[in-house]
C-alpha positions as CSV (number, residue, x, y, z in Angstrom):
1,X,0.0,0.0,0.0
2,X,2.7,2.3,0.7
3,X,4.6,2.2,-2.1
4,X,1.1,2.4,-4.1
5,X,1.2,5.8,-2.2
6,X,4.5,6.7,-3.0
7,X,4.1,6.1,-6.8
8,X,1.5,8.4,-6.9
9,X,3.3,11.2,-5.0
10,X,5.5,10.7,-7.6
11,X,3.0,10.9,-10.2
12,X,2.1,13.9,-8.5
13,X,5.1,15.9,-8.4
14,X,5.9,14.8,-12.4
15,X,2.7,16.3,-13.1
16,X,3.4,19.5,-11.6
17,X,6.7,19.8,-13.1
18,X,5.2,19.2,-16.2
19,X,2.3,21.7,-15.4
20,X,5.4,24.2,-14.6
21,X,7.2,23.4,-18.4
22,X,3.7,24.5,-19.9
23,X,2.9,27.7,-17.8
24,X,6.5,28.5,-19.7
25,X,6.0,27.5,-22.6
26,X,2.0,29.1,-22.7
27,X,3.7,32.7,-21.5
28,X,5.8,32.6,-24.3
29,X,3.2,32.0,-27.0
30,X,0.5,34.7,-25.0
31,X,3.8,36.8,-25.6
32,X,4.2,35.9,-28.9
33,X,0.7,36.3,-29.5
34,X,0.2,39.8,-27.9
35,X,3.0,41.2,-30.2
36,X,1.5,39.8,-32.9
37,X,-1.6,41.8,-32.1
38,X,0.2,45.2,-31.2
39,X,1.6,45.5,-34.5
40,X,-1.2,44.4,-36.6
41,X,-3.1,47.6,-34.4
42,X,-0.7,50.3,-35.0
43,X,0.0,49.5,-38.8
44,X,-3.9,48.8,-39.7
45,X,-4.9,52.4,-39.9
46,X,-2.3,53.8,-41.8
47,X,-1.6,51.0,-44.3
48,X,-6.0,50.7,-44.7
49,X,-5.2,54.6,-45.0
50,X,-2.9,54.2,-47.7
51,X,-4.4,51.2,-49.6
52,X,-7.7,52.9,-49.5
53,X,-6.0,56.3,-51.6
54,X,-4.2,53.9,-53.8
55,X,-7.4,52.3,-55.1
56,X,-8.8,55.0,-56.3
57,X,-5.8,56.1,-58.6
58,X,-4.2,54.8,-61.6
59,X,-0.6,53.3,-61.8
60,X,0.9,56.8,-62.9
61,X,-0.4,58.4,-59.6
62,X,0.1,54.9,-57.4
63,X,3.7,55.2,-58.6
64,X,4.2,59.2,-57.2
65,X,2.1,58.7,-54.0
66,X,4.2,54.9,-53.0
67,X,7.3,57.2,-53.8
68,X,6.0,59.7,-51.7
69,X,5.2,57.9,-48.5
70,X,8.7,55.8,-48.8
71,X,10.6,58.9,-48.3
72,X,8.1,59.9,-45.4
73,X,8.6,56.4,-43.8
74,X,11.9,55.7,-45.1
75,X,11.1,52.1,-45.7
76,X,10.2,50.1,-49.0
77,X,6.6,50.3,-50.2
78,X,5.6,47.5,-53.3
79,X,2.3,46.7,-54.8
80,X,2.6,42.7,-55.4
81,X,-0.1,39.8,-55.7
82,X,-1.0,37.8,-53.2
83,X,0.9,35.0,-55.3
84,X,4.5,36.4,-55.1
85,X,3.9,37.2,-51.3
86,X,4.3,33.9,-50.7
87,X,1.4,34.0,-47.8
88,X,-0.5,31.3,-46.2
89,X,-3.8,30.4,-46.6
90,X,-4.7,31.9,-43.1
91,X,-3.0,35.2,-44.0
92,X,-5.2,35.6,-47.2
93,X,-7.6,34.7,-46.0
94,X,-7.8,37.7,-43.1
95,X,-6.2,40.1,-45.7
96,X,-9.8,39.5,-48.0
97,X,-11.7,40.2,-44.5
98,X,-9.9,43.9,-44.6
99,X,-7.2,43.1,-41.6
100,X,-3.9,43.8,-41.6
101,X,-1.1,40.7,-41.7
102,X,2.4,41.7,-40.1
103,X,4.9,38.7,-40.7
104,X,7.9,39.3,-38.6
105,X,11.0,38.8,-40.1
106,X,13.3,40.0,-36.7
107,X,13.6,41.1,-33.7
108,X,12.5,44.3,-34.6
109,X,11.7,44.5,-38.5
110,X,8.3,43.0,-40.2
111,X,6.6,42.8,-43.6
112,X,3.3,44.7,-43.4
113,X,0.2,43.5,-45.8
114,X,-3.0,45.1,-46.7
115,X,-5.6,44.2,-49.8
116,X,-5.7,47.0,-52.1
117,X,-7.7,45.2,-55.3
118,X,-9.3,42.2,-53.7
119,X,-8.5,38.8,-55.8
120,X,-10.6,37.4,-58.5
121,X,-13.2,35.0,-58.5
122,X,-11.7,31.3,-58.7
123,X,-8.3,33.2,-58.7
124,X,-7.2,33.6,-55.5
125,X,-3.4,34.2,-56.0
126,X,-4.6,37.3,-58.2
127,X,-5.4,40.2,-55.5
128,X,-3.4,43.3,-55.4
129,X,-1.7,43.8,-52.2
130,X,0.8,46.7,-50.8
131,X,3.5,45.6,-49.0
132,X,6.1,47.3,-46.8
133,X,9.2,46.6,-45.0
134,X,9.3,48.5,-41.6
135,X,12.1,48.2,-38.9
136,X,10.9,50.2,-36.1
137,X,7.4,49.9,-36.3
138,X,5.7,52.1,-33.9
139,X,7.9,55.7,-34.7
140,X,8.0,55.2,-38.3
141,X,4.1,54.4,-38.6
142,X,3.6,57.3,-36.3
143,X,4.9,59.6,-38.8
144,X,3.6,58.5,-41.8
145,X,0.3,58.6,-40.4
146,X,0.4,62.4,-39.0
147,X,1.2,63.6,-43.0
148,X,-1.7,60.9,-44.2
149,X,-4.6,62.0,-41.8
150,X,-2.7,65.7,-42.4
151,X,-3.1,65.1,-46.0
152,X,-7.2,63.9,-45.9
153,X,-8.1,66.9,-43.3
154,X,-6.7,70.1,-45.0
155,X,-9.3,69.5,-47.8
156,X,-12.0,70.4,-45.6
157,X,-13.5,73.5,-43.5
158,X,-11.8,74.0,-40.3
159,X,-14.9,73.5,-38.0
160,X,-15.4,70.0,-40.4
161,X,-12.1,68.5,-39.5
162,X,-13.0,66.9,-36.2
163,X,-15.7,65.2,-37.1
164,X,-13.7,64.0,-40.1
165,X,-11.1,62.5,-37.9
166,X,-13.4,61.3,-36.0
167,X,-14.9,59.1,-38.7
168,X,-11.5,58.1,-40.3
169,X,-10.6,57.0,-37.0
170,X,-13.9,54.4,-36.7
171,X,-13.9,53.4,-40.6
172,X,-9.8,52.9,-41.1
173,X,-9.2,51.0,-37.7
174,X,-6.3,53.0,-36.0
175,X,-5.4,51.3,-33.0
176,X,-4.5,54.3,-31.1
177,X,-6.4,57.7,-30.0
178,X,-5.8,60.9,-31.8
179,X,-7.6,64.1,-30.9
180,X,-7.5,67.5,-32.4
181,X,-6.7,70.4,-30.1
182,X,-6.3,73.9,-30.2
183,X,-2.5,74.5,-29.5
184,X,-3.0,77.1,-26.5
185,X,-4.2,73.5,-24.3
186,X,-1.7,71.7,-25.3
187,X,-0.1,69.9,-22.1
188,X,3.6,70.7,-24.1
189,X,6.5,72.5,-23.2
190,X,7.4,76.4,-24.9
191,X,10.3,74.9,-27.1
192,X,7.7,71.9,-28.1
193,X,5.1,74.5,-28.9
194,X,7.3,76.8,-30.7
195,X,8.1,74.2,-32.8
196,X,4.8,73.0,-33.6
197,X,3.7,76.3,-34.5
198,X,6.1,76.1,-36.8
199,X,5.3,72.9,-38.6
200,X,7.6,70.6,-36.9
201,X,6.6,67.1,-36.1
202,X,6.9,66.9,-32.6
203,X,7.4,63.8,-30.0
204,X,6.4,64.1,-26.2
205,X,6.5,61.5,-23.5
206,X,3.5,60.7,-22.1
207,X,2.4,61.5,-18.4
208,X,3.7,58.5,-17.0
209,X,6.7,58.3,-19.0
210,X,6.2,55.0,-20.8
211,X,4.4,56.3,-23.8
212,X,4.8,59.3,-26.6
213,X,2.7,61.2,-28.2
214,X,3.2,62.5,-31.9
215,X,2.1,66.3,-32.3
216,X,2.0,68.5,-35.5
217,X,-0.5,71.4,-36.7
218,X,-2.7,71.3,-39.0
219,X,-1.9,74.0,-41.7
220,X,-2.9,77.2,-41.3
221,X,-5.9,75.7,-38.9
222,X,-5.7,76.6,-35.0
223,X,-6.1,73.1,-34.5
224,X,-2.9,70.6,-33.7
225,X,-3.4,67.1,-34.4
226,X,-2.2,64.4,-31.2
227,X,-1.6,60.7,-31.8
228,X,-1.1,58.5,-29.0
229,X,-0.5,57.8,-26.5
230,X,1.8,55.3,-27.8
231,X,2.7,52.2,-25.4
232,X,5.8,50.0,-26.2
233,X,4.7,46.3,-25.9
234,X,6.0,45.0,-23.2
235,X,5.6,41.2,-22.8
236,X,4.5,39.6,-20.0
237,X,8.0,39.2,-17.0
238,X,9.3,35.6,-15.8
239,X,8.5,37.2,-12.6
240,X,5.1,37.3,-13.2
241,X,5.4,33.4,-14.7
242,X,7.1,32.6,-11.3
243,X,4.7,34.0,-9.5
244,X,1.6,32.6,-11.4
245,X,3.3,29.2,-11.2
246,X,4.3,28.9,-8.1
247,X,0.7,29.9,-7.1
248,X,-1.1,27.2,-9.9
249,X,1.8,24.5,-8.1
250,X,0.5,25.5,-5.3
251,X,-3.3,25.1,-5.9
252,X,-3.0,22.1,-7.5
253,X,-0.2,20.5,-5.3
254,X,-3.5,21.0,-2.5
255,X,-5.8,20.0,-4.3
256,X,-4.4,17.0,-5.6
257,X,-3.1,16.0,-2.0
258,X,-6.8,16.7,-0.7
259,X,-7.5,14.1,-3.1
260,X,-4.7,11.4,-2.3
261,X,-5.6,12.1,1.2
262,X,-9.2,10.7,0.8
263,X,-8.3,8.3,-1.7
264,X,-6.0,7.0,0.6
265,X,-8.1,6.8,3.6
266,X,-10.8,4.5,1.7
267,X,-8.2,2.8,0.1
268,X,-6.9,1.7,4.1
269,X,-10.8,0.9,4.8
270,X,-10.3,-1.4,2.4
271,X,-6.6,-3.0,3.3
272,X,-8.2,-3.8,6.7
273,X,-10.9,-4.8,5.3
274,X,-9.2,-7.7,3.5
275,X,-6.9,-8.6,6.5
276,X,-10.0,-9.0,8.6
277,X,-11.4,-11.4,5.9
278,X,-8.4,-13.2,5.6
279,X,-8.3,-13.8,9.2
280,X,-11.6,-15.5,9.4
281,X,-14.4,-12.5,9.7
282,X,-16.5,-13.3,6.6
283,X,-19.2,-10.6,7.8
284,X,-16.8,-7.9,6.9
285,X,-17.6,-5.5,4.3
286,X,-17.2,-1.6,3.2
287,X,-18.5,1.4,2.6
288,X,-19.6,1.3,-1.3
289,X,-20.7,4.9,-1.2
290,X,-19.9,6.7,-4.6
291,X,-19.5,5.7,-8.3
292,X,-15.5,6.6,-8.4
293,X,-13.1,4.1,-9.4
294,X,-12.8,3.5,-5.1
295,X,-16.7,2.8,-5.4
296,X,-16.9,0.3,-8.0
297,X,-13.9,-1.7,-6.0
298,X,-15.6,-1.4,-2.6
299,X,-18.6,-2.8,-4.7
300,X,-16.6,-5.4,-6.3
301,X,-14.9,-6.3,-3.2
302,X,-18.3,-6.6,-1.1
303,X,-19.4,-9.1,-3.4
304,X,-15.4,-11.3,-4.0
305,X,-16.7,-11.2,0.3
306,X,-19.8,-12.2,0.2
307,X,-19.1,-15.1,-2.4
308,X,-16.4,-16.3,-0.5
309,X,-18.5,-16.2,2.8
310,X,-21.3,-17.7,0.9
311,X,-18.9,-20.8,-1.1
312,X,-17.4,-21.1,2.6
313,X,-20.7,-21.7,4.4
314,X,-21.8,-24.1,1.4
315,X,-18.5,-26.0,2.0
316,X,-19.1,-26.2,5.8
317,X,-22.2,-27.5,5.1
318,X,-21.4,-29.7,2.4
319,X,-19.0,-31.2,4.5
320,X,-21.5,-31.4,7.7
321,X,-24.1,-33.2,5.6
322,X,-21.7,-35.2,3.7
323,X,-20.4,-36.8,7.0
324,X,-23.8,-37.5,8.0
325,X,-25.0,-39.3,5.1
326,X,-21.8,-41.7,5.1
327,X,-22.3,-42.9,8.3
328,X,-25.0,-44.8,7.8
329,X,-24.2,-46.4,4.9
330,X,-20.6,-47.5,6.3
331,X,-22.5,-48.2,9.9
332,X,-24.2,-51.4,7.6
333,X,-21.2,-52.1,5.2
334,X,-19.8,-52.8,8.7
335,X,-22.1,-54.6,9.9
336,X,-22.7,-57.3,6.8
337,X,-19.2,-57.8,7.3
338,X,-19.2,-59.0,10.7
339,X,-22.8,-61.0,9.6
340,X,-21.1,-62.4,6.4
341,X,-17.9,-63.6,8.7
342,X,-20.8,-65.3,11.4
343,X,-23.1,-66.6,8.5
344,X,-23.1,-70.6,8.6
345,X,-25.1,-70.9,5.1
346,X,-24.5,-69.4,1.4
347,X,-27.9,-68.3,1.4
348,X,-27.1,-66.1,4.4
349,X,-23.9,-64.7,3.1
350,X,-25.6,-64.2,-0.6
351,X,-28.1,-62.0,1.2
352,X,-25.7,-59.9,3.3
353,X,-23.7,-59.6,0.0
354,X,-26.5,-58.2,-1.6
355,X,-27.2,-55.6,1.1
356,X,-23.6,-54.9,0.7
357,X,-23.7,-54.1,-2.7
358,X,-26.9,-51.7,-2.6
359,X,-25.0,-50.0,0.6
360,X,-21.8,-49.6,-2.0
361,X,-24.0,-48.4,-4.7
362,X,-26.2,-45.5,-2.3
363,X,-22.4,-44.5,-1.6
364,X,-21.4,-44.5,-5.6
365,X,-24.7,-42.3,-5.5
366,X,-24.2,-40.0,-3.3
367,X,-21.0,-38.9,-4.1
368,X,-22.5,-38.4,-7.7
369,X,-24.8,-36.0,-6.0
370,X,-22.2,-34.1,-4.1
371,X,-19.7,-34.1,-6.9
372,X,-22.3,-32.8,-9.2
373,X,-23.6,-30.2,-6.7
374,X,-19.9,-28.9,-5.8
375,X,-19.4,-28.3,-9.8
376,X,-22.8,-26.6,-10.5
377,X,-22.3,-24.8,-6.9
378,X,-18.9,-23.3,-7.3
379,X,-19.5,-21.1,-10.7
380,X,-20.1,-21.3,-14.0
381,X,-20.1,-25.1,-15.8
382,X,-18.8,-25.2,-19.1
383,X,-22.2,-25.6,-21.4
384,X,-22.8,-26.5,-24.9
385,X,-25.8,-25.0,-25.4
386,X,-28.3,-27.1,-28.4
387,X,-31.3,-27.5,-30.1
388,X,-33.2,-30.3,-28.0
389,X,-36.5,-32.0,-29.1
390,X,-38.8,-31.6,-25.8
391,X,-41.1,-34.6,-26.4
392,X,-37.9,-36.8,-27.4
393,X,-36.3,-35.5,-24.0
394,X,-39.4,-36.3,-21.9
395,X,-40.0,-39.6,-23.7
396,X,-36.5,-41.3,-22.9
397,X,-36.6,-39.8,-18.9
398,X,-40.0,-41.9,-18.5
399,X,-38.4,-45.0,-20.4
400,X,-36.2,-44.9,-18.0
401,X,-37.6,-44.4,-14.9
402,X,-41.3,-46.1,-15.3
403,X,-40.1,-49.6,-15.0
404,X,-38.1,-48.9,-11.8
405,X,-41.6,-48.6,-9.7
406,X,-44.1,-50.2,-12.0
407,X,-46.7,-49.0,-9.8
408,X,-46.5,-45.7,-10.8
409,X,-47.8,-44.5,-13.7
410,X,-45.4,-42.2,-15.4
411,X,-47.3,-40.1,-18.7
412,X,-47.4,-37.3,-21.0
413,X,-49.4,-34.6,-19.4
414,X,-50.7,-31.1,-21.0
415,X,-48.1,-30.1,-23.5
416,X,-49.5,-26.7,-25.5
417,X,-47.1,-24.8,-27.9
418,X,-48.2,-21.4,-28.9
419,X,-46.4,-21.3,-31.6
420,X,-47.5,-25.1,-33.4
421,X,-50.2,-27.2,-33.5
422,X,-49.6,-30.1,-31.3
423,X,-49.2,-33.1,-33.5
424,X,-48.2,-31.4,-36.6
425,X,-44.6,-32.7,-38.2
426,X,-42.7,-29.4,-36.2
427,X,-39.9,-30.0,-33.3
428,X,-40.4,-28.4,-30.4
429,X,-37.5,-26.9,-29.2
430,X,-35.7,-25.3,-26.7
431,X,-31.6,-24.4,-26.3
432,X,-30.1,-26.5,-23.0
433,X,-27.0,-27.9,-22.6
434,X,-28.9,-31.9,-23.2
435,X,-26.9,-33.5,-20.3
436,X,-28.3,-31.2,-17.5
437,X,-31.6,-30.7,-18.6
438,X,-31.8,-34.4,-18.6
439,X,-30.3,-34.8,-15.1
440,X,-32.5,-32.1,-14.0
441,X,-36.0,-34.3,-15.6
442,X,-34.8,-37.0,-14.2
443,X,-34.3,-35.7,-10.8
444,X,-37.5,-34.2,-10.3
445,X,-39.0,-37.1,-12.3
446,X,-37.5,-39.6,-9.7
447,X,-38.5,-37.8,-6.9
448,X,-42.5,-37.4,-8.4
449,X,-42.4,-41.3,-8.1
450,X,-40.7,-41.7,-5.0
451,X,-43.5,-39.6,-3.2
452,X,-46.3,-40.7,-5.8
453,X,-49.1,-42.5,-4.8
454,X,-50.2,-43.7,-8.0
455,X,-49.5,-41.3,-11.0
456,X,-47.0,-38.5,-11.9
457,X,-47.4,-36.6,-14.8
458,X,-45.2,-34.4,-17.3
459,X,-46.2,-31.9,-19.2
460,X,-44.6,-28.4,-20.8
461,X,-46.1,-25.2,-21.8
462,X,-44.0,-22.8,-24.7
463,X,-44.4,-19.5,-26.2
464,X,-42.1,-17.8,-28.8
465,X,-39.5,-16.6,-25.9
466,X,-40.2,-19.2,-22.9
467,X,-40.8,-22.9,-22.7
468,X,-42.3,-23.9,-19.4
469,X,-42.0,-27.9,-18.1
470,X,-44.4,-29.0,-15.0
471,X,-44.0,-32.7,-13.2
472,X,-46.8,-33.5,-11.0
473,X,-47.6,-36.1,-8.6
474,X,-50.2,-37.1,-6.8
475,X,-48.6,-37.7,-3.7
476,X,-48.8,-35.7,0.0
477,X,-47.5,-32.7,-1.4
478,X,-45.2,-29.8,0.2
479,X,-46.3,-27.9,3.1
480,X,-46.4,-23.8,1.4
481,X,-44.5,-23.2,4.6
482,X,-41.3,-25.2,3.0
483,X,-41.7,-24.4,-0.2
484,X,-38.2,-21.8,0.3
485,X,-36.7,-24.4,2.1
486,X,-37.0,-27.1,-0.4
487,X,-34.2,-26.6,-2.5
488,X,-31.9,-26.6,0.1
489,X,-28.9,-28.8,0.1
490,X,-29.9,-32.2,2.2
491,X,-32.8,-30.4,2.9
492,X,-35.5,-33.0,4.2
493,X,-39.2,-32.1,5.5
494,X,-40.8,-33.5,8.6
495,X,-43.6,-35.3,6.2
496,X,-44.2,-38.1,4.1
497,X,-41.2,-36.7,1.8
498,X,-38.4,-38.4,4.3
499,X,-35.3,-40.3,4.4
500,X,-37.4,-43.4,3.7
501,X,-38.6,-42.5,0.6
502,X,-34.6,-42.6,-0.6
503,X,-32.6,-39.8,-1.5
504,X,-29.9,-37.7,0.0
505,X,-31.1,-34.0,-0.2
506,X,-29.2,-33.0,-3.1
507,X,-31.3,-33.4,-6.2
508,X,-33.5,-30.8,-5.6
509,X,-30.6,-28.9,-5.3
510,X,-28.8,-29.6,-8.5
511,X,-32.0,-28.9,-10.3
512,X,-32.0,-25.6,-9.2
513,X,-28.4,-24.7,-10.2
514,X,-28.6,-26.4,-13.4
515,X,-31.8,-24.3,-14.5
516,X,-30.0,-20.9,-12.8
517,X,-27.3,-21.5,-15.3
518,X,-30.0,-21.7,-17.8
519,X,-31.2,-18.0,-16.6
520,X,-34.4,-19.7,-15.2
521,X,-36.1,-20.8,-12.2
522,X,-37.2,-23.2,-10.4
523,X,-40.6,-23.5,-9.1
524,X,-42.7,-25.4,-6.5
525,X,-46.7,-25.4,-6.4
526,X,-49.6,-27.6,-5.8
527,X,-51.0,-29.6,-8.9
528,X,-54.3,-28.6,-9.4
529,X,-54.9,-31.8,-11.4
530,X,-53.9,-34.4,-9.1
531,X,-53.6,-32.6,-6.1
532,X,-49.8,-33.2,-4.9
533,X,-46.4,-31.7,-5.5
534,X,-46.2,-29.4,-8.7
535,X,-42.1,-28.7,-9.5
536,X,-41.5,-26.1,-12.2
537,X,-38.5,-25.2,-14.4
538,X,-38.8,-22.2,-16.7
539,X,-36.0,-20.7,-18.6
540,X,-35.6,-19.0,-22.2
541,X,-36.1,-21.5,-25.2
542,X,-33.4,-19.1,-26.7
543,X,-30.2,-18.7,-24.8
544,X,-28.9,-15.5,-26.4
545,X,-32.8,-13.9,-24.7
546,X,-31.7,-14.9,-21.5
C-alpha cells in the first residue's frame, strides 16, 4: 500500500513539473501572440489609409504617391499579388476580411500587408496587395500617419475637420487615440510648442513616462493634431510566470493532495478490510458509497466477500451433511461384514452380500450427487448450449424411470405450444446444454415417483420466448411453509417426503443450479390436477434472450 502511495506522490510531483514546463511554454506564446496583435493595431490604420487612396488612382499616380510615402517612412513600399507574397492560406484569408497581416522577419523588422484590389473569383493568388518593410514599427508608422490624416483633413473647412477625424478613425481602424486640439491647451513644453507652430513634427513623452505622443499642426488651422498615447509592448516578465506558477503549483499540489488524502483513507478501509477477511471475519464488508473508481472496487470487493463467505458456508455444510450421510451407509457395510464372517449358510452370506452391494451403490450415489452439486455450486459449468427435441427428452426420462416402480404411472401430461399445432410434423424446441436438462428431468421425475401415490405426470407449456415444463404427482405434497426451504442442500421435510422414501437432499438442489445457469427458475406449487407436489422449471427456449 505504501509504495502504491509513494508512486502516486511521484506521479504527483511529475505532473506539476510538467504543469510548470507548460505555464513557460504558454507565456511565451500569450507573448508571442500579444506582439502579434500590437503590431497588426498600429499599422492597420495607416496602411488601410494608404491602400484605401491607392485604389482609387491609376498606376501613374500609385507610382508618385508609393514614392512619396517611402521617403516619409523611409522604408520600402511595393504593390505585389498575393501569389509572389508567398502568404498562407490563413494570412489571405484575413487580408480579404480587410485586416492587416504583419509577418515578422526580426527582432525588430516585419513585412506589413494590406488588400488593395481584392482577388478574382476562382483566382485567389490574383489580389493586389501593398506591401512594406518596416524596422521600427511604432515611430515610423507614427509619422507616416500624422502627413496621411494631415493630407485627408486640409481639404475640408476648419470647423469640419474633427468630425472627419473622428470618422477616419472608426472606418480605417487605428489602433491608437488621436484628438484634435487647439494649440493654447496643449499639455507641451514652450520649445515643443514653438516648434509645432512652426510645422515641426513633434514627439512628447506621455504622463507616465512609458508612452509618446506625436504632435503636428494642422496647416494654417488653429487646430494641432495628437496621436497616441503610444505604449511600447511589453511582454508579459518571468517574474510574473514565477509568480503565477508557483501559485497554480501550489493550488494544485492542494488539491491534488486533498485528493490522495481521501483516496488514501478508503483505500486503508479497504486493506483492513481484506486482512480481517483473511483472518476469518466473513461478515466484513465496506463502505460502497460513490460511483469513483474507489466505489466500484468497494462494490466489487463486497461481493469477491460475500461469495467467498457464501462458497465457505456451502463448504461447511457440504461437508457437515456429507459426514452425516456416510455414516450410515458405512455403519451397515460394517455390519454385513461382521454378519457375512458369522453366516453358517451361502444363502445367508448371498443376502448380506447383496445388502452390501446396494450400501456400495447408495455410496457410488451420493457422491455423484455431491460431486455434481460442488461443480454446478462453485460457478459457472462449461455448457454446450443445443437445439433439443422436448417430447424426445421427456420420452426417454419416462423409459427410464417407469419400469423402476411399475406402480407408478409415469405419462405425458398437458403439453401446449403457442407457436405449433400439437401433433403437426414441427420439433419443439428449446436451447439446454442436453446432459443437465436431462439430469434435472430426471431428478424431479424420480423424486415425483418416490413420493407418488399412484401417477405422476409431465407436461410443458412454450411460447415464442419461454418454454415452461411441469411434473406433477399425486402424492402428500409440500407444506407452502417449505416451499423456500426445499431446494436446500440435504434439505429434508418432517412429512411423508423423508429419508425413507430414498434420496440424500441434493437433487433438488442440482436442479436448481442447473436451471439458474440456464437464466431460469425453479418453481414449487400444488398440482391442481392431481392434487400433490407441482415442481416447475422455466427458462428462455433461446439462450442469447436470457
Amino acid at each position: 500500500m505504501h509504495s502504491i502511495f509513494l508512486r502516486i506522490y511521484g506521479g504527483m510531483l511529475g505532473v506539476l513539473v510538467l504543469v510548470a514546463l507548460l505555464g513557460v511554454l504558454t507565456l511565451h506564446l500569450v507573448n508571442a501572440v500579444r506582439a502579434d496583435q500590437y503590431r497588426e493595431q498600429l499599422a492597420h490604420g495607416t496602411f488601410t489609409l494608404m491602400a484605401d487612396n491607392l485604389r482609387g488612382m491609376n498606376d501613374i499616380e500609385r507610382t508618385r504617391a508609393l514614392a512619396v510615402w517611402e521617403r516619409l517612412l523611409g522604408i520600402p513600399l511595393t504593390l505585389e499579388t498575393a501569389e509572389h507574397a508567398h502568404l498562407d492560406g490563413s494570412a489571405r484569408s484575413r487580408l480579404s476580411r480587410g485586416q492587416v497581416v504583419v509577418e515578422q522577419t526580426g527582432p525588430h523588422a516585419a513585412r506589413v500587408f494590406r488588400e488593395v484590389e481584392p482577388a478574382l473569383s476562382g483566382n485567389p493568388s490574383s489580389g493586389l496587395l501593398l506591401t512594406g518593410e518596416v524596422r521600427q514599427i511604432s515611430e515610423q508608422l507614427a509619422r507616416a500617419t500624422i502627413f496621411l490624416l494631415l493630407d485627408e483633413l486640409v481639404r475640408l473647412p476648419v470647423d469640419e475637420q474633427p468630425a472627419r477625424l473622428e470618422a477616419l478613425h472608426q472606418s480605417k481602424g487605428f489602433g491608437f487615440d488621436m484628438q484634435l486640439i487647439r494649440l493654447e491647451k496643449l499639455d507641451v513644453d514652450d520649445d515643443q510648442r514653438r516648434r509645432i507652430d512652426e510645422g515641426d513634427t513633434v514627439m512628447a513623452l506621455g504622463k507616465g513616462g512609458d508612452s509618446i505622443r506625436v504632435l503636428s499642426g494642422v496647416g494654417e488651422t488653429p487646430w494641432v493634431l495628437e496621436i497616441g498615447p503610444l505604449f511600447q509592448m511589453n511582454p508579459y516578465p518571468p517574474e510574473l510566470l514565477i509568480l503565477i506558477t508557483f501559485l497554480g503549483l501550489c493550488l494544485i499540489g492542494l488539491v491534488v493532495y486533498l485528493l490522495v488524502r481521501r483516496l488514501e483513507h478508503r483505500l486503508r478501509g479497504l486493506e483492513a478490510a481484506a486482512t480481517q477477511i483473511a483472518q476469518g471475519s466473513l461478515e466484513t464488508r465496506v463502505p460502497a458509497a460513490g460511483a469513483d473508481s474507489v466505489g466500484r472496487l468497494a462494490s466489487a470487493f463486497n461481493g469477491m466477500a460475500e461469495h467467498l463467505q457464501r462458497s465457505l458456508m456451502i463448504q461447511r455444510e457440504l461437508v457437515r451433511a456429507v459426514s452425516h450421510e456416510l455414516r450410515t451407509p458405512v455403519a451397515r457395510l460394517r455390519f454385513g461384514l461382521e454378519m457375512i464372517n458369522d453366516a453358517t449358510t451361502p444363502e445367508a452370506r448371498h443376502k448380506y452380500m447383496v445388502g452390501m452391494d446396494s450400501d456400495i451403490q447408495d455410496l457410488d450415489k451420493l457422491v455423484d450427487e455431491m460431486l455434481t452439486y460442488a461443480r454446478l455450486e462453485q460457478g459457472a459449468p462449461t455448457l454446450n448450449f443445443q437445439r433439443i427435441d422436448l417430447d424426445a427428452l421427456i420420452d426417454q426420462v419416462i423409459a427410464e424411470l417407469a419400469p423402476l416402480r411399475p406402480h407408478i404411472s409415469v405419462r405425458r401430461g398437458d403439453c401446449v405450444d403457442a407457436l405449433h399445432r400439437i401433433g403437426s410434423d414441427e420439433t419443439h424446441w428449446v436451447e439446454a446444454e442436453p446432459r443437465y436438462l436431462h439430469r434435472a428431468l430426471q431428478n424431479l421425475v424420480s423424486n415425483a415417483m418416490r413420493h407418488a401415490e399412484s401417477e405422476v405426470r409431465i407436461g410443458y407449456q412454450m411460447s415464442e420466448a419461454r418454454c415452461r415444463i411441469d411434473i406433477e404427482d399425486d402424492g402428500p405434497g409440500v407444506p407452502e411453509s417449505a416451499w423456500e426451504r426445499i431446494f436446500t442442500p440435504f434439505m429434508r421435510l418432517d412429512d411423508s417426503r423423508t429419508r425413507a422414501s430414498g434420496g440424500h437432499g441434493l437433487g433438488l438442489s442440482i436442479v436448481r443450479r442447473i436451471i439458474h445457469w440456464h437464466g431460469g427458475r425453479a418453481l414449487i406449487g400444488r398440482s391442481q390436477t392431481l392434487g400433490g407436489a407441482c415442481f416447475s422449471l422455466a427458462w428462455p427456449r433461446q439462450q442469447g434472450d436470457a
